[in-house]
N, C-alpha and C positions, 0 to 999 in steps of 0.2 A: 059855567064849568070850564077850566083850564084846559086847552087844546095842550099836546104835545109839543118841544119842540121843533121834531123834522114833521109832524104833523101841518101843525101851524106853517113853515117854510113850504113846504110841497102844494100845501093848496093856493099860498101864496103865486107860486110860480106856475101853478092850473090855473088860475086865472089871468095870469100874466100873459099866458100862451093865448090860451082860450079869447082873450080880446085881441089879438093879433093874428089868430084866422090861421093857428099852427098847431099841429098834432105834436103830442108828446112821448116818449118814450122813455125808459130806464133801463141803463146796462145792467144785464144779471150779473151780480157778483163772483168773483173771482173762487174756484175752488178752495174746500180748505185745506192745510195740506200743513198746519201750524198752527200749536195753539195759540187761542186767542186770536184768528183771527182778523183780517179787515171783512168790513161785511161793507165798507162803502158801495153805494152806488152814484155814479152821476146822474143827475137832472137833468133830462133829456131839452135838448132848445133848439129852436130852429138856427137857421145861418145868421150871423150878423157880420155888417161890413161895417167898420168904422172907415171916416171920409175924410179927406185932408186935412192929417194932422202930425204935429212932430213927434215920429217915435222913436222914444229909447229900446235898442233891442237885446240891453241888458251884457251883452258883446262888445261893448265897447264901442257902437256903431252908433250913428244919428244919422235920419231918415228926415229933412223937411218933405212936408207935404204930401204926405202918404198915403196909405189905406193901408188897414189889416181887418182879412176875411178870418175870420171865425168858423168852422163847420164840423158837426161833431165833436164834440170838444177837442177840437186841436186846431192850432193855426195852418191853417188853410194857404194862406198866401200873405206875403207883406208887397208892397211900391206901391206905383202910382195907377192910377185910372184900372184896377180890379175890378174883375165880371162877377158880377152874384146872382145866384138865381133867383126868378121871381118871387120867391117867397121870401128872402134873405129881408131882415130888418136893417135898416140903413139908421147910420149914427151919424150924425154931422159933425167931425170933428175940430173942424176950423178954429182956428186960437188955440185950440186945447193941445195937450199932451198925451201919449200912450206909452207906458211901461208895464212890463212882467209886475205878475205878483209880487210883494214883498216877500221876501221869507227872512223868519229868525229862527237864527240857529240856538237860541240859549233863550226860552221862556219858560218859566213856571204856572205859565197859566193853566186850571183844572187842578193842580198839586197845591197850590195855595192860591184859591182862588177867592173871588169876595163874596161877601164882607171877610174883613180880614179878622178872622176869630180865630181862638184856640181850636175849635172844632175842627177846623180847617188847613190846619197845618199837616198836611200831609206828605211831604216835599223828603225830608229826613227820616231813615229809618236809624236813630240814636243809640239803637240797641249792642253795637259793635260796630270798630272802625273799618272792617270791612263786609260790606251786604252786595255782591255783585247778582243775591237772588233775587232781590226786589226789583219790579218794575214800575218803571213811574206810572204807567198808563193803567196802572191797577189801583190807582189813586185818580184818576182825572175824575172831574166833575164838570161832567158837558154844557152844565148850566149856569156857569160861571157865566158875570156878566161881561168879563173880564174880552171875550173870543168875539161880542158884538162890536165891540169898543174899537178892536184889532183891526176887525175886518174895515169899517170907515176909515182907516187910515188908510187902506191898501194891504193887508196883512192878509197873502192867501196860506201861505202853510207854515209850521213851525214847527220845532222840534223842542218838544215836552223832557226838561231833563230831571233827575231828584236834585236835592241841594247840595251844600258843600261840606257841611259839618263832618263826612266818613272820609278817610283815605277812597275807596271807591264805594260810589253811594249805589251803583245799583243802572239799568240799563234806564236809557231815554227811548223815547219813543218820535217821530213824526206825526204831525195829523195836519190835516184837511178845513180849513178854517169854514167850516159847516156845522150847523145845528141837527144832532140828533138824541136819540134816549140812550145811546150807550158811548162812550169812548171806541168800540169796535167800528160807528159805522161815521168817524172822524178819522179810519186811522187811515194812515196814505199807503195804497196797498201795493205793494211788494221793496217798499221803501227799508234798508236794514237799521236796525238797531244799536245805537249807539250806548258807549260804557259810561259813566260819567266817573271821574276820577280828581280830586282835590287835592293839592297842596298848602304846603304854606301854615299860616297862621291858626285857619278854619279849624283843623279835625284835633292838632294841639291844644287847639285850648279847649274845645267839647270835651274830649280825656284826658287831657289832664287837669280837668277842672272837676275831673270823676276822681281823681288820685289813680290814674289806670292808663294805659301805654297806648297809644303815643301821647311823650307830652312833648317831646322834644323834634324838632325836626329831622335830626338822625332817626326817631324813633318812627319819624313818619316812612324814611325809604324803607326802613327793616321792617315795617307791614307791608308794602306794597311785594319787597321780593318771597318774603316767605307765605303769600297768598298763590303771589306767579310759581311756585316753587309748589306745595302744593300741588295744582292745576296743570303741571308738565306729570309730573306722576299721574293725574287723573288723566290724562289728556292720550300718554303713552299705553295705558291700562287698557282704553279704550281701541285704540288703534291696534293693540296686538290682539283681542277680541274681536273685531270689523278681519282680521287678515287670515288669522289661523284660528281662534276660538271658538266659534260659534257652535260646530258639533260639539264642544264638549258642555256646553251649556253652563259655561260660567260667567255669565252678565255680568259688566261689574254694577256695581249699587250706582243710581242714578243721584247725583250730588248738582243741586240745582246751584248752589255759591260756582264751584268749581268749573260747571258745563257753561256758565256765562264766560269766564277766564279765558278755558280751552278754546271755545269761540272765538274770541279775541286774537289767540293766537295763531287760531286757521286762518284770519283773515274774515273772518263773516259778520266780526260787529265792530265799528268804528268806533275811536276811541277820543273824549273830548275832554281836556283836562282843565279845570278851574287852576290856575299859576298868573302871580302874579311879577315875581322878577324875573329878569334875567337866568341870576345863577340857577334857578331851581328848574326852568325850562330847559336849559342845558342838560341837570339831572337827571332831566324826565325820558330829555331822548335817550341818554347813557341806560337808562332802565328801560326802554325799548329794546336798545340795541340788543341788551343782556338776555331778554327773552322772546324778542323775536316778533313785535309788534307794533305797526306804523300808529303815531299820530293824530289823527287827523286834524286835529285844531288847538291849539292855546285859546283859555277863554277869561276874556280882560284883560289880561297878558300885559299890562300897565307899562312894563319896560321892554316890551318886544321889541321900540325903536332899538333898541342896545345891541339885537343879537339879530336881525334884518336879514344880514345874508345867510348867517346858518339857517334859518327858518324856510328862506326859499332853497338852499341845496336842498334841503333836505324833503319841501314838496308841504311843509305844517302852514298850514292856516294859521293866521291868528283875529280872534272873533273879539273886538276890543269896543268901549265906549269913546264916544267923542272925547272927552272932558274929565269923566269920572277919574278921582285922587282925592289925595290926601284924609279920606277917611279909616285910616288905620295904616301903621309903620312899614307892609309893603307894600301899601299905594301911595306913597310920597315919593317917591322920583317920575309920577305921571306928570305926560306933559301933553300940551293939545295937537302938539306935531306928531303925535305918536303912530297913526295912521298914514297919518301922509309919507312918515319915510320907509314904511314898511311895505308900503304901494308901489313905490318907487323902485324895486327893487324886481330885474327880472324873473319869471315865472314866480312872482308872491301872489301872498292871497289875501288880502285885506279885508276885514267884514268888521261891518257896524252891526253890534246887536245889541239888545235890551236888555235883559233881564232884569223887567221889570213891568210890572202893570199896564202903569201910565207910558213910558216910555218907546212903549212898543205900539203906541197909539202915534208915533210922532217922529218915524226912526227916518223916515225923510228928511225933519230937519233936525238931527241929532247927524244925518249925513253931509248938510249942508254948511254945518260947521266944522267939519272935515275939508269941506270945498275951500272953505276962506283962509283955513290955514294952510291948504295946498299950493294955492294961490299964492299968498304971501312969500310961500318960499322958493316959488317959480317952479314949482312942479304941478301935476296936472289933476287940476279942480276939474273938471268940464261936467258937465249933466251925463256925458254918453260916459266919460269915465267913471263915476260915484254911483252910479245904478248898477255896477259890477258890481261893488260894497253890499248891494242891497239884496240882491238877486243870484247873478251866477254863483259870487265866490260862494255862499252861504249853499246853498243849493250844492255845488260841487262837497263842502264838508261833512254834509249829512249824505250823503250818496243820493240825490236825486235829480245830479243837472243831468241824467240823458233825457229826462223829459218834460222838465222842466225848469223855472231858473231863464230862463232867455226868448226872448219871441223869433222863434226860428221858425219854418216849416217842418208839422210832424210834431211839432212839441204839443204838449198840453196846453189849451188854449185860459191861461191865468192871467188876467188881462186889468190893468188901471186903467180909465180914462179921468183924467186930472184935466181940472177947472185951468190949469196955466202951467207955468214951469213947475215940475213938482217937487224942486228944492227951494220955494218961496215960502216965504213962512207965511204968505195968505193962499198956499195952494192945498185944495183940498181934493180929494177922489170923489167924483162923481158917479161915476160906474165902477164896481169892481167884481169879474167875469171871474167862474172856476169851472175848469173844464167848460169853457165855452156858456155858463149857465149866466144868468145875471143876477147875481145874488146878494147886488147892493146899489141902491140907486138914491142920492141922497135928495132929486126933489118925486118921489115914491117912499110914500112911507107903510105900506102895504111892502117893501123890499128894502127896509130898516128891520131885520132882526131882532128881536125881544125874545130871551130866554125865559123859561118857563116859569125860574124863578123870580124874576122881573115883573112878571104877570101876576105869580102869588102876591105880590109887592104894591099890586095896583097900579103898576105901569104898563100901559094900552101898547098893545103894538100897531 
């Protein structure tokens, strides 16, 4: 009989406890007060001290010869010679390394998840160039094999976005790189929601491959404004009903496309655009400007080297591939310095992300080729610098560095322990800790994750 998957996980880490002589416990979940929503709860673990090791604290910081306490899921403490309490499990960290969770900010995983079937293409809602009511996480598939894969690399959180094909596809979501039976109790909870928004080549050629508008890239900004245009009328409707309307009891009609927009424009959901050159990132922010909406990220952003400093005045991420180009007419001016001089640039924000399966199994050394181009051109490769790429900046784009994203005190304790440098291309995660739990241990194969579907599949966990 097939166990569950947070079934299967939870008794995993009862017995985990249970042979280490420590009681366990589970935070009650957070009211709900929104639909849809998180019902996470953390896996309760006793203390762990990891013991002299070098840690990255994702800050730009490097610590030889450390400790970091663990306690209740949060860092507890970082430096050296750290007090734990008697029952605290002790990690020997010698030779090894300690970084924050990975986070990516741009995966598809659960939306198109494996096998890669038709069935399964859940990513795109095709039905019109603008869907900002659909959400991706109304599509996730918790049993993707895709989230096991992830997390051995170091992958503790991600932001689930739709695809590219719409001018705006519809809201992304955050989650929790944990096994359970729904998408709600993966989702990272009180983390905002992000728009996802596409240029470029994508959503032209899906309509106008329909004979239907946009086919042209003018035709791409005259959807985007007359959505935004739209959505201030909804948005104004609203606001003079919330001030003066209410006695008269004329609600206006609740318009789910539009209440995503309006959102956007309060400021309550961040906004992630698929662009890949220059000029049209420029575009993008002039269509901010117009109605009144930050940002948050360019994603691939293939010639972001080009426009560097506008990107930092103005506070935009850009969420880019080491490498990735020249597979279609705006990714030919990629180049592999693309990151590094965007790094380089006062208050920037550089992020290595994946979107993609396999890739997001490996964003280590997708960053470490970041490193050697940095290097090359005398700017700054280092381990403490490139765990920003991985960790903060990423974290900051989705709204969730105040508590995670960095190994500070008080943060959430989302923890790597790496077999050596963790930008070597033979370095692998060993441990990989969420909220303090240990919910990956690669010589524990009783805490090697196998989804449910995995299991239908005949693969043992």
């Amino acid at each position: 009989m097939r166990k569950s998957c947070l079934v299967a996980a939870m008794a995993m880490f009862s017995f985990s406890v249970a042979a280490s002589g420590k009681s366990a416990h589970i935070e009650a979940p957070k009211p709900m007060s929104a639909p849809y929503p998180s019902t996470y709860q953390r896996i309760g673990s006793g203390p762990v001290l990891i013991r002299n090791a070098t840690v990255l604290t994702g800050t730009g910081e490097r610590i030889d010869n450390a400790d970091v306490l663990m306690r209740d899921g949060k860092i507890a403490g970082i430096g050296k010679n750290l007090d734990a309490s008697d029952n605290a499990t002790i990690v020997d960290g010698t030779g090894k390394w300690v970084t924050p969770g990975i986070i990516d900010d741009h995966s598809h995983l659960g939306v198109y998840p494996s096998p890669g079937v038709s069935a399964h293409e859940d990513g795109n809602e095709l039905t019109n160039p603008t869907t900002p009511n659909v959400w991706a996480e109304h599509s996730i598939w918790p049993q993707d094999p895709g989230f096991a894969k992830a997390l051995a690399g170091g992958v503790t959180s991600m932001l689930v976005l739709p695809g590219s094909g719409n001018l705006i596809g519809g809201r992304g979501v955050v989650v929790k790189n944990v096994y359970g039976n729904s998408y709600q109790s993966m989702k990272f909870p009180d983390a905002p929601h992000s728009l996802k928004m596409a240029c470029g080549e994508n959503p032209k050629r899906v309509y106008g491959s329909k004979g239907s508008s946009p086919s042209t890239r003018m035709g791409n900004v005259a959807g985007y404004r007359a959505a935004f245009i739209d959505a201030k009328g909804y948005m104004k409707s609203w606001d003079k009903y919330n001030t003066r309307g209410k006695e008269k009891g004329d609600e206006p009609t609740q318009d789910l496309r539009l209440e995503t927009l309006a959102a956007v424009m309060r400021g309550d959901i961040k906004v992630q655009i698929h662009c890949y050159r220059a000029d049209e990132m420029m575009l993008m922010m002039d269509l901010a400007k117009e109605f009144n909406f930050k940002i948050s990220s360019f994603h691939h952003a293939v010639e972001a080297y080009k426009i560097a400093q506008p990107l930092a005045d103005n506070g935009i991420c850009a969420s880019m591939w080491a490498d990735w180009w020249g597979f279609k007419m705006e990714a030919l001016d990629g180049i592999q310095e693309n990151i590094a001089l965007v790094d380089r640039k006062k208050n920037s924000c550089a992020i290595v992300h994946s979107d993609s399966a396999e890739g997001i199994q490996r964003l280590n050394q997708e960053a470490a080729k970041v490193m050697v181009r940095s290097n090359a051109l005398g700017m700054n490769g280092s381990p403490e610098n490139a765990m920003r790429w991985l960790s903060l900046n990423p974290a900051k784009a989705i709204g969730i560095d105040k508590v995670t994203g960095s190994l500070e005190q008080g943060k959430n304790a989302d923890v790597v322990l790496w077999n050596g440098m963790p930008f070597s291309v033979y370095a692998k995660a060993e441990k990989v800790y969420i909220d303090g739990a240990l919910m990956f241990d690669i010589n524990n194969k009783n805490l090697q994750p196998v989804s449910d579907f995995m299991v239908g599949q005949g693969v043992s966990p």
